[in-house]
Every structure is written in structure tokens, then in C-alpha cells.
C-alpha positions in Angstrom: 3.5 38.1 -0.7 4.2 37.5 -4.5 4.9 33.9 -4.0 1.6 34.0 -1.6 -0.4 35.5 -4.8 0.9 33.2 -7.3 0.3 30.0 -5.5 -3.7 31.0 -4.4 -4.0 31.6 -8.5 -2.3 28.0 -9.3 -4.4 26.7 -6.8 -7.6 28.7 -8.0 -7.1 27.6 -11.5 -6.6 23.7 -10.6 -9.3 24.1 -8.9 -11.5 25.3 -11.3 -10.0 23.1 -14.0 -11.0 20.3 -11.9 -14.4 21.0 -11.8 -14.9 21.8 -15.4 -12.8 18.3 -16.3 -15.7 17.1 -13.8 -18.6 18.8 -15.1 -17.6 17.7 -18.6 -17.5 14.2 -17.7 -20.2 14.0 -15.4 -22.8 15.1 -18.8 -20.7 12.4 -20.8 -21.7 9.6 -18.3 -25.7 11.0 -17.6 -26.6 11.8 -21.7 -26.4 9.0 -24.1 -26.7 10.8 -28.0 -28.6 8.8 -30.0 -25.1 8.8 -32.9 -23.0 7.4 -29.6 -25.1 4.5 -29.0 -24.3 0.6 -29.5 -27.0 -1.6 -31.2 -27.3 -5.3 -31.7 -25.5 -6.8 -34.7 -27.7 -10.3 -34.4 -31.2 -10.9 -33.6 -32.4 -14.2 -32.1 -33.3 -15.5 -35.6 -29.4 -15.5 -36.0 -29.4 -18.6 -33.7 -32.5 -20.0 -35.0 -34.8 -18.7 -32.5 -38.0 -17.3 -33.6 -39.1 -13.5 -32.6 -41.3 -10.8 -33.2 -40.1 -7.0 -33.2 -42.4 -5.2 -31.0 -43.1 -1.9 -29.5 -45.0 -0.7 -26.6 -45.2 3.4 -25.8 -44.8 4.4 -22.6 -46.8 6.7 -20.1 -45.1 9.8 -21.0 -45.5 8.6 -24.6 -41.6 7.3 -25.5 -42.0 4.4 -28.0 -39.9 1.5 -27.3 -38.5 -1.5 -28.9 -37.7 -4.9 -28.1 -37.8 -8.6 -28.7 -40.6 -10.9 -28.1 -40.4 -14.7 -28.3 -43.4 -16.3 -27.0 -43.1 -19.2 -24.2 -43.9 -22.8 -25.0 -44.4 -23.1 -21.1 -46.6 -20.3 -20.5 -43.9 -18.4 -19.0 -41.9 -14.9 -19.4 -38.6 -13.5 -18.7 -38.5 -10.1 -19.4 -34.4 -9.3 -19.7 -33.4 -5.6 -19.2 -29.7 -4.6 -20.6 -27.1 -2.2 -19.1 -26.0 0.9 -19.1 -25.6 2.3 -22.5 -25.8 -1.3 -23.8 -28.2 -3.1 -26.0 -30.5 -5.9 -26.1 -28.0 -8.0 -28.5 -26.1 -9.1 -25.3 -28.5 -11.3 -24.2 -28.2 -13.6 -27.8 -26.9 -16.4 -25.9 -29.1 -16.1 -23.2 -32.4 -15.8 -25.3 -31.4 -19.2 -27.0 -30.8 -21.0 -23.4 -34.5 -19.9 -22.3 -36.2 -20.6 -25.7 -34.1 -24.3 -25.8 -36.5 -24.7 -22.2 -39.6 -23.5 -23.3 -39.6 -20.4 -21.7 -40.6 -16.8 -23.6 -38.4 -14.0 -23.5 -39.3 -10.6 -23.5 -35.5 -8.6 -24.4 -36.7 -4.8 -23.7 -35.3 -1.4 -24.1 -35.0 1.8 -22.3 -35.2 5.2 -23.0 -31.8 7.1 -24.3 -30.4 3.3 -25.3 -30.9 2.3 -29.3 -32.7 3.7 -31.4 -35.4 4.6 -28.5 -36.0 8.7 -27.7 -34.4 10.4 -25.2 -30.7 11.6 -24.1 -30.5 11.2 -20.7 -30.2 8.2 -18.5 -31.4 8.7 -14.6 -30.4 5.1 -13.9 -33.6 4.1 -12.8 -35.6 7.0 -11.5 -37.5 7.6 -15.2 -36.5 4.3 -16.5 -39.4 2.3 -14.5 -42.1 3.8 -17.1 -40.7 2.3 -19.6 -40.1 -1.1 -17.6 -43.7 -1.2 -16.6 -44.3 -0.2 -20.5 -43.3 -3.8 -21.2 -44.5 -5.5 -18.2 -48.3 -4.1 -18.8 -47.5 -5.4 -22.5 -46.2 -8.5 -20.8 -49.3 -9.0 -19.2 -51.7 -8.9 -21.9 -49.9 -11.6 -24.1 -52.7 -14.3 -24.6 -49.6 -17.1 -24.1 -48.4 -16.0 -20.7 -49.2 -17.0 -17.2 -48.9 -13.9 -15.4 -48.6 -15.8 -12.3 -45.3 -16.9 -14.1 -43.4 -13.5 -15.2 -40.0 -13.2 -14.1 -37.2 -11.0 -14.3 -33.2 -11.0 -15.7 -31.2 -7.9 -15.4 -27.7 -6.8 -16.0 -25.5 -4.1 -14.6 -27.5 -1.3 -14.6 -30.5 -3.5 -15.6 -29.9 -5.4 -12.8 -30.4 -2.5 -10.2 -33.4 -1.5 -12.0 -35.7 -4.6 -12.1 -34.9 -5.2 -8.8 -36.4 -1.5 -7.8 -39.4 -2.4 -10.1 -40.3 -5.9 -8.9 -40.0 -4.3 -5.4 -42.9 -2.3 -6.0 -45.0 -4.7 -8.7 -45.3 -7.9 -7.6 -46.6 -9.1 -10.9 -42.8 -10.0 -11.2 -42.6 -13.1 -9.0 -38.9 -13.9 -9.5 -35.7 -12.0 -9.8 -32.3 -12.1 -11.4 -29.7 -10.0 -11.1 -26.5 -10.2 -12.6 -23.8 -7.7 -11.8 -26.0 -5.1 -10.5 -24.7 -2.3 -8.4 -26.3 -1.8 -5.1 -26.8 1.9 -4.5 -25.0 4.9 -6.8 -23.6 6.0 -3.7 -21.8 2.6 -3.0 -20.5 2.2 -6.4 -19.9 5.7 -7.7 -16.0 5.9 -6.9 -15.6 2.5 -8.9 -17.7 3.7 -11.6 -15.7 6.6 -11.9 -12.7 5.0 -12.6 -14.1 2.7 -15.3 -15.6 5.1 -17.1 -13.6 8.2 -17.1 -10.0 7.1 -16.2 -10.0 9.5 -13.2 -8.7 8.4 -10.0 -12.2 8.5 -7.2 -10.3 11.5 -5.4 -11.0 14.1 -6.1 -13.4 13.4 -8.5 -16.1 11.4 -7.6 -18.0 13.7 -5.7 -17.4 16.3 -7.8 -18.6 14.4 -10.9 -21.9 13.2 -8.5 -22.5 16.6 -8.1 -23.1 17.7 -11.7 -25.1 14.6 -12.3 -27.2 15.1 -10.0 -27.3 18.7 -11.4 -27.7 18.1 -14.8 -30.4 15.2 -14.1 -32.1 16.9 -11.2 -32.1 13.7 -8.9 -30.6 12.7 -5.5 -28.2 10.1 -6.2 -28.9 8.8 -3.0 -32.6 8.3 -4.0 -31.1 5.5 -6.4 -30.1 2.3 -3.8 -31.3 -1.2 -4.7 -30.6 -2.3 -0.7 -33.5 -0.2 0.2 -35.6 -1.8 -2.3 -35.0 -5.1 -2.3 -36.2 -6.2 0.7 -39.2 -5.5 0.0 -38.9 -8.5 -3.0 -39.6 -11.0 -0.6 -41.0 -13.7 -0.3 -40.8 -13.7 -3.9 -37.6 -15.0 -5.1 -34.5 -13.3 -5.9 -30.5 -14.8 -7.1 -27.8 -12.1 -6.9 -25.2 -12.6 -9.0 -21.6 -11.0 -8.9 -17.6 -10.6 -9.5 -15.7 -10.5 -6.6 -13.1 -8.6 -9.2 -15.9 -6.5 -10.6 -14.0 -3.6 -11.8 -17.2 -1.1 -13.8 -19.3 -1.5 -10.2 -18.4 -1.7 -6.6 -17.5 -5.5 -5.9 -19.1 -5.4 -2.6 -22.6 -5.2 -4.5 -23.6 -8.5 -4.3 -23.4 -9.0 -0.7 -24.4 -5.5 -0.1 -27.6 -6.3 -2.1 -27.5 -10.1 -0.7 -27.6 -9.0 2.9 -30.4 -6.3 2.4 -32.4 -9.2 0.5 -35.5 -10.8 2.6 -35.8 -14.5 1.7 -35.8 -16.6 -0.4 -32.5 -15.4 -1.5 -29.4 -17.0 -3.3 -26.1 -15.6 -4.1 -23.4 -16.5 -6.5 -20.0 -14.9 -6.4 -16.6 -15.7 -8.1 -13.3 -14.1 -8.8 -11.7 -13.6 -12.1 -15.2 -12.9 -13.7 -15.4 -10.0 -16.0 -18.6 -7.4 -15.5 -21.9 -9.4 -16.6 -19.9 -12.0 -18.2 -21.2 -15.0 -15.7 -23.1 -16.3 -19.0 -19.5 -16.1 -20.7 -17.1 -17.4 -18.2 -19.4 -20.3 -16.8 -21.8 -21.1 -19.8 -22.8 -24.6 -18.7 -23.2 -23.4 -15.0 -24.9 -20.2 -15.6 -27.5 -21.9 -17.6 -27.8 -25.1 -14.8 -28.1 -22.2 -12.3 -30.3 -19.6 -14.1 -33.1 -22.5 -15.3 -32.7 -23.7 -11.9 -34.0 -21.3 -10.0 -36.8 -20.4 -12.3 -37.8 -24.0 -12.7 -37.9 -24.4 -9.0 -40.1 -21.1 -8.2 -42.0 -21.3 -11.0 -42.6 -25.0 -11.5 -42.6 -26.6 -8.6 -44.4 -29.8 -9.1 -42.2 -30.8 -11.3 -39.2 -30.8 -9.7 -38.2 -34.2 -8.3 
């Protein structure tokens, strides 16, 4: 009986050190404090492309920054980064679209640089502050709204794809290493970001996030959104060796897609890094598809 005793209070207090090492980590992942937060260490200027800092305030009144640098074309590409990233990861990529005319719109999100807020719901209060920027979008004298696309990565990626699915001012889509639902990537995630194996924690973490944030994590999947896309245009992009998302997201997201749809997968490919690891082919294939959709005529 003593042995019985002492192995149900072992077994409590595992227990319930498990599920305060989960609680703990689950607020780590869901809050992003504003001392904790990465910012950009160049701005487009640094590669001789000329911006404007601009603002736009959302409807529950957050004020925003981001990058504007106008189109020569009369057309936009509003880039949204990842999760607890910054705009400054899209350098590179704001000098490829400026070098072809096109403007770039690099925006920010609530609880990410020096923007307010704490908490990031990966999505479900993130789309007032992405249609923020595309009502600013809209009203820029130098844009053809009929010509507004979208880029997003990781997280950013999941998230333009649930706002073009529901605006269809945005009338093509990018994304690059997005996850496909929270429920399909969560055990993955986990591992990244906390070191923990999936089992048991996972579902314990989930649970206090969707605690702390008062959401349904299953409210947050890109597959049920992105049909609904079409017949606009979207490009999935994705590691086969992803290892911060689920590497079945791109064909997850790819199969759920209405068409037109194109998908581009590779191994060896770190998270987001298809601008990195294929520079010359990311830029042929990124222009590409823009060009085409958005510019027609002039493709021979």
C-alpha cells in the first residue's frame, strides 16, 4: 500500500509539473513583449532603394508601421513577415521587386516591432491590421488596385492567404513556408520552439493557448480558406525538410487550393529561406507569376 501511495504522488507531481512546464511555455509562444522582439538592422535605402516610413491605425485603433516604396508599374505587393519576425527579412526581396518596377508595401502586425500589443492569435486579430494596410494600399494615387498582390512568410504566409480569401481586392497570392492549419503543424512547431518532444506536450501546450488567447485553434486552417482564393491566383511554396512547420503544408495547402494554382517544393531548404537557397530562381519564379497574372499582354 506504501509503495501504491508513493508512486500515485510521483505520478501526481509529474503530472502536474508537466502541465505547468506546458502552461509556461504555451504564454512564451502566444505573448511577444515588446523588450523580446527582433527589428530590422537595414532599411531598403541600405540597398539603394528608395522608401517612405508610413503608418496606418487600425480599426481597433493599433498604429502600425511599415515600408512603402511606390511602383513604377502601377502595381503593389504587400509583403507580411513571420512569427515574431520583422519586416528587415524581406531586404533582398524588396530590391528584386523595385529592380522590376513593382511597389512594395513591407507591413507589420500587432505584438511584432515596435507596434502595440503582446499577444499574437496567428491570424484571428491579425486581419485588422492587414486590411489596415490594404485600405491604405488602396488609396495610394500610384497603384492599380486591380493590380495588388500578396507575399507572405511562415506565419505571414497563412495569414494573407486567410485575408485574400475573403478580400478579393488581392488578386494574387504568394506563400512561402506557410503552415496549413495550427492543428496540422502544432506538434512540429512544438518541437522547434520549445525543445519538447510533441508527446506529451503538444496538446497540453494547445490547450493553454487557446486558454490564454481565448480562440479555437482549430478555427485557424489555411485549407479551409484557400479555396475560396480561386480563380485568383495563388503559388505555394515549401521545404520538404521544413523543420519550424509541418512539412506536409504545402501540399496540404496545394491540394485544398481551387485553380489556378502552382506549387514549388524542395529538400534541403531551410524555413523561408527559398529567396536564400535559390536566389536566381526564386526571383525568375516569383516575377514570374506576377508578371503573368498581372501583365498579361505582355508576356510573349
Amino acid at each position: 500500500m506504501k509503495i501504491l501511495k508513493l508512486s500515485l504522488a510521483v505520478i501526481t507531481v509529474l503530472v502536474a509539473g508537466m502541465m505547468l512546464l506546458a502552461r509556461m511555455q504555451a504564454s512564451t509562444m502566444v505573448n511577444h513583449p515588446s523588450g523580446e522582439r527582433s527589428l530590422p538592422d537595414q532599411t531598403p535605402a541600405d540597398i539603394g532603394v528608395a522608401y517612405e516610413d508610413v503608418t496606418v491605425r487600425t480599426s481597433d485603433n493599433l498604429l502600425l508601421e511599415g515600408w512603402l516604396v511606390p511602383p513604377k508599374n502601377g502595381a503593389l505587393i504587400i509583403m507580411q513577415h513571420g512569427y515574431k519576425f520583422h519586416r528587415g527579412g524581406f531586404i533582398e526581396e524588396i530590391g528584386m521587386f523595385a529592380r522590376a518596377g513593382y511597389g512594395v508595401l513591407a507591413t507589420t502586425v500587432r505584438a511584432h516591432e515596435n507596434n502595440p500589443g503582446e499577444q499574437i492569435t496567428f491570424g484571428v486579430e491579425e486581419m485588422k491590421d492587414l486590411h489596415a494596410w490594404v485600405l491604405f494600399a488602396r488609396a495610394l494615387p500610384d497603384v492599380d488596385p486591380a493590380k495588388i498582390g500578396m507575399l507572405g512568410d511562415s506565419m505571414g504566409g497563412s495569414m494573407v492567404i486567410q485575408y485574400a480569401a475573403a478580400n478579393e481586392t488581392i488578386r494574387a497570392v504568394i506563400a512561402h513556408s506557410a503552415f496549413s492549419s495550427l492543428q496540422d503543424t502544432i506538434a512540429t512547431s512544438v518541437r522547434h520552439f520549445t525543445g519538447l518532444p510533441a508527446f506529451p506536450f503538444a496538446p497540453m501546450i494547445q490547450f493553454w493557448a487557446e486558454m490564454e488567447l481565448g480562440i479555437d485553434a482549430t478555427y485557424v486552417d489555411a485549407k479551409r480558406w484557400i479555396g475560396d482564393i480561386s480563380p485568383r491566383p495563388v503559388l505555394i511554396i515549401n521545404s520538404l525538410d521544413d523543420e519550424v512547420i509541418s512539412p506536409e503544408s504545402g501540399m496540404l495547402l496545394f491540394e485544398a487550393a481551387g485553380e489556378p494554382k502552382e506549387l514549388w517544393q524542395e529538400n534541403g531548404v531551410g524555413h523561408a529561406d527559398f529567396d536564400g537557397a535559390f536566389t536566381e530562381e526564386y526571383e525568375r519564379r516569383v516575377l514570374s507569376f506576377f508578371n503573368r497574372h498581372f501583365f498579361p499582354d505582355a508576356i510573349l
